[in-house]
N, C-alpha and C positions, 0 to 999 in steps of 0.2 A: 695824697696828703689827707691826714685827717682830717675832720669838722675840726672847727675852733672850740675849745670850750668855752662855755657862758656863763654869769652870773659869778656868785662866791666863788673864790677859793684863797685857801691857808696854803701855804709855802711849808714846808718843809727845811731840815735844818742841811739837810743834804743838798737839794735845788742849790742854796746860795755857795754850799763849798764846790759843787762844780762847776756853779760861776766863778768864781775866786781865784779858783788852781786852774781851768782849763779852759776858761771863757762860753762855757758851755751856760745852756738854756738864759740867755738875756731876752729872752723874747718874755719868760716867765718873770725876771726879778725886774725887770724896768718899766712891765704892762703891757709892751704890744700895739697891736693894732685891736684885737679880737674886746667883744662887749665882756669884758670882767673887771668886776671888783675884789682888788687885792687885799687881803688881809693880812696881817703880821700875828705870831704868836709869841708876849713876851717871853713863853719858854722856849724857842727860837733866839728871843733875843740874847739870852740865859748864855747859851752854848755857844755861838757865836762871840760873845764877849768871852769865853774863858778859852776859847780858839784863837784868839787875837792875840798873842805875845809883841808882837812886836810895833813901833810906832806905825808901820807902812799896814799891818792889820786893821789896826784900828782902827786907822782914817780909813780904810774899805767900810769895815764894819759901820763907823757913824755915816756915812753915805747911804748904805742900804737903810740904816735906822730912819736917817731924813727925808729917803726917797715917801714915807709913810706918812702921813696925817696921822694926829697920835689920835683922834677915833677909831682908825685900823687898827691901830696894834692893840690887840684884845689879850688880857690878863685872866689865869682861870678864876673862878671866881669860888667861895671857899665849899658850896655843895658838889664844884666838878673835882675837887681834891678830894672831896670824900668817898665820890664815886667810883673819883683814881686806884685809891685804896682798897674797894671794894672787887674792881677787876681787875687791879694785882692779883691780888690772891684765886679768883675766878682762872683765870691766865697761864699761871706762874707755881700756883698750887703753895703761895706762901713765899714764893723764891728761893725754896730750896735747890740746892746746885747752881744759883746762879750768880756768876761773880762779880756781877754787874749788876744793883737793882737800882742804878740812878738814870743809867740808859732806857728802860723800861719805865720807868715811871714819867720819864721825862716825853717820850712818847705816848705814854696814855693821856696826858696832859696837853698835851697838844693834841690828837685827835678827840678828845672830847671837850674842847676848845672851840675847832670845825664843825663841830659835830652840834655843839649847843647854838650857831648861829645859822647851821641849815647850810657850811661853805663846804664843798668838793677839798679834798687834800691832796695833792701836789707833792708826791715821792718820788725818790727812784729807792725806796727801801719799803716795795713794794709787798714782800713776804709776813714782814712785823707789822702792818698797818691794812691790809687784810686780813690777818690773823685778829685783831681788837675791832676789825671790821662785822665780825661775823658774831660777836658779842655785845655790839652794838650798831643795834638796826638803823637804817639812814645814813650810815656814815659812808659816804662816797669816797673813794681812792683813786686815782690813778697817778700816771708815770710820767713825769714829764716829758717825755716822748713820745706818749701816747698819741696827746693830743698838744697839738702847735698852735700860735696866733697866724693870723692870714698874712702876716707882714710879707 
C-alpha cells in the first residue's frame, strides 16, 4: 500500500464522478483517516453542477458541496484567470484545433487554483494535468490511486 498523502490537496472534477457512478475513491471525497486538508475548487463546483440534471444529482451534488467549509472551497481569483489565459495560449498554441477550449481552460483553473495555495491535485486525468504541470513549477499531481488514506 501506499504512504498516505499529507497536507493540502484539490479534488478534481473526475475524483467526485467516480465517486458518484462507481462509488469509487470515498476515502478521497469524505477525508479518510490520513492528516489532509481538503480543498474544493469552485470550478469543480462549476461542472458538477452542470453534471447534475436530475433531482437525485443534485442532492449528490449539494452533499458533496456541504461536506466543505466554505473556507475550502477556494474561487480563482481574478490574476489566476489571467494567468489562465496566459498558459492557454503557452499550451494550446491559441487553441487552434481544439473543439473544446472550456475543458481546458476549466482545468487550467483549477490547477492554478492548487497550485496558488501550495495543495497536491487529486486526478485520475493524469496526462492534462502533468502536461500544465510542467509549465507550472510546484504544482503537485497525482492519481487517486496512487496514493490511499490508511483507513
Amino acid at each position: 500500500m501506499a504512504v498516505p498523502l499529507i497536507g493540502k490537496v484539490v479534488l478534481d472534477t473526475n475524483v467526485f464522478i467516480d465517486y458518484l457512478r462507481a462509488a469509487r475513491h470515498a476515502d478521497w471525497v469524505w477525508g479518510g483517516a490520513a492528516p489532509r486538508i481538503r480543498f474544493l475548487s469552485a470550478v469543480v463546483v462549476l461542472e458538477l453542477r452542470l453534471g447534475a440534471e436530475s433531482p437525485r444529482r443534485r442532492r449528490a451534488v449539494d452533499r458533496i458541496v456541504g461536506a466543505f467549509p466554505p473556507e475550502r472551497v477556494l474561487a480563482p481569483t481574478a490574476p489566476l484567470f489571467e494567468q489562465a489565459g496566459q498558459l492557454f495560449h503557452r499550451l494550446y498554441v491559441g487553441g487552434e484545433g481544439l473543439r473544446d477550449r472550456l475543458g481546458p481552460i476549466n482545468d487550467l483553473l483549477i490547477a492554478l487554483t492548487a497550485w496558488r495555495i501550495g495543495a497536491t491535485l487529486v486526478t485520475s486525468n493524469l496526462g492534462e494535468f502533468r502536461r500544465i504541470a510542467a509549465v507550472l513549477p510546484g504544482l503537485a499531481v497525482v492519481s487517486p490511486a496512487e496514493e490511499r488514506s490508511t483507513e
